[in-house]
C-alpha positions as CSV (number, residue, x, y, z in Angstrom):
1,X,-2.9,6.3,0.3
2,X,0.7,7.5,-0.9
3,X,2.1,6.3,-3.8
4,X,3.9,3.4,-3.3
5,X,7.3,1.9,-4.8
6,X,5.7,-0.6,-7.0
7,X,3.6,2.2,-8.9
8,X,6.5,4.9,-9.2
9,X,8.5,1.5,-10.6
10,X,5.4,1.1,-13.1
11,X,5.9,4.7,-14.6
12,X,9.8,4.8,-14.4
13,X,10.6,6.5,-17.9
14,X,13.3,3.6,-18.4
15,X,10.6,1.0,-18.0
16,X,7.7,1.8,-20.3
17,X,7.5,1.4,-23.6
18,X,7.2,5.0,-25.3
19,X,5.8,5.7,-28.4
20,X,8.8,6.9,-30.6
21,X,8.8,10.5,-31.6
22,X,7.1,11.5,-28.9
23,X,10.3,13.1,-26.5
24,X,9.1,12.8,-22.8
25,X,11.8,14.0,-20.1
26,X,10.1,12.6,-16.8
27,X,6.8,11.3,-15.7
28,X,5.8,12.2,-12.4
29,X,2.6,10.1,-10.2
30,X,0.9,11.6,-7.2
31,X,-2.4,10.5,-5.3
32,X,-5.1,11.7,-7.0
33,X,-9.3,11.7,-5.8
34,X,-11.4,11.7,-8.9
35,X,-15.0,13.6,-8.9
36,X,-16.7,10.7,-7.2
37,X,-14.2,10.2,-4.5
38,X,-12.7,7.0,-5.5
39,X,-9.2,7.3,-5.2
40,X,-7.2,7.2,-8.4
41,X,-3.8,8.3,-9.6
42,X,-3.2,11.8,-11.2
43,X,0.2,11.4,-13.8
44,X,1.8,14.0,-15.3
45,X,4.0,13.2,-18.3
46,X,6.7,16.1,-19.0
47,X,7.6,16.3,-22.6
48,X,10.4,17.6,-23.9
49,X,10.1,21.3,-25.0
50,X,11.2,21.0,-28.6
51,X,7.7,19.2,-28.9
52,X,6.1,21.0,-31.4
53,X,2.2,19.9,-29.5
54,X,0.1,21.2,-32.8
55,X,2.2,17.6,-34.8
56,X,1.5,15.3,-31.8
57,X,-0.7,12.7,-33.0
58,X,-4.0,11.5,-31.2
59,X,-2.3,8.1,-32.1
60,X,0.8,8.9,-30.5
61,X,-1.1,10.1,-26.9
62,X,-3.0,6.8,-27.5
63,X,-0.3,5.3,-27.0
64,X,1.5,6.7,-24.9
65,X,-1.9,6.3,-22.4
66,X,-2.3,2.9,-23.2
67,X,1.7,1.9,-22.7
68,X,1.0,4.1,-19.3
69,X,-2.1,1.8,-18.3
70,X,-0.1,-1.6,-19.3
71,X,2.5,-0.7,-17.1
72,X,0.8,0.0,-14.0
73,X,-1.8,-2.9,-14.6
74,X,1.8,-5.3,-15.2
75,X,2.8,-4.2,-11.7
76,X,-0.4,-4.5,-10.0
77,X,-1.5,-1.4,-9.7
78,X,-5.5,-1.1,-9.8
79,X,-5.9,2.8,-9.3
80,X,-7.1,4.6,-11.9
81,X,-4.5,6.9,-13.8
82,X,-5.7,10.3,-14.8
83,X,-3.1,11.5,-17.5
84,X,-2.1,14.8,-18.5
85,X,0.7,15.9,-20.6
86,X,2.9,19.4,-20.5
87,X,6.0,20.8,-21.7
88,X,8.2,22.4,-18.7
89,X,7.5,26.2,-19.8
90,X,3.5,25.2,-19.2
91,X,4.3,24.1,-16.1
92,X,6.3,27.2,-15.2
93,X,3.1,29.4,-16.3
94,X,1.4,27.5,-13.9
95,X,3.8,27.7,-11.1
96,X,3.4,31.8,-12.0
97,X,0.1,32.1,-11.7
């Protein structure tokens, strides 16, 4: 299954409801199979690199999950999201490795 419109409309930055303080640049969705095989949703929240990560509250990713379940579960989307969060110079030590 690819992703479809209505989910990449359901994690458009501009249309969920962010906690504040918590600086995210994009949010990026891709098709995702979980460890049992059901098919699922992987979603990758950039944040923005002045985030200091050590003052990010488990209240604040809380929220920022739950505003990210709301959203897709508004538009219809069933699958289930697997989240993870990065700054851009993670990503790049990834992308290096």
């Amino acid at each position: 299954m690819l992703v479809d419109e209505k989910t990449r409309k359901a994690l458009d930055i501009k249309n969920l409801l962010l906690p504040p303080g918590l600086p995210i640049t994009r949010v990026e969705v891709e098709d995702y199979t979980d460890s049992t095989g059901e098919p699922s949703l992987r979603v990758l929240v950039v944040l923005d690199e002045s985030v200091d990560v050590e003052r990010v509250t488990g209240e604040a990713v809380g929220d920022l999950k739950m505003a990210i379940s709301d959203s897709l579960i508004k538009h219809g989307v069933t699958l289930f999201p697997y989240i993870f969060l990065a700054k851009p110079s993670e990503l790049a030590e990834t992308d290096e490795d």
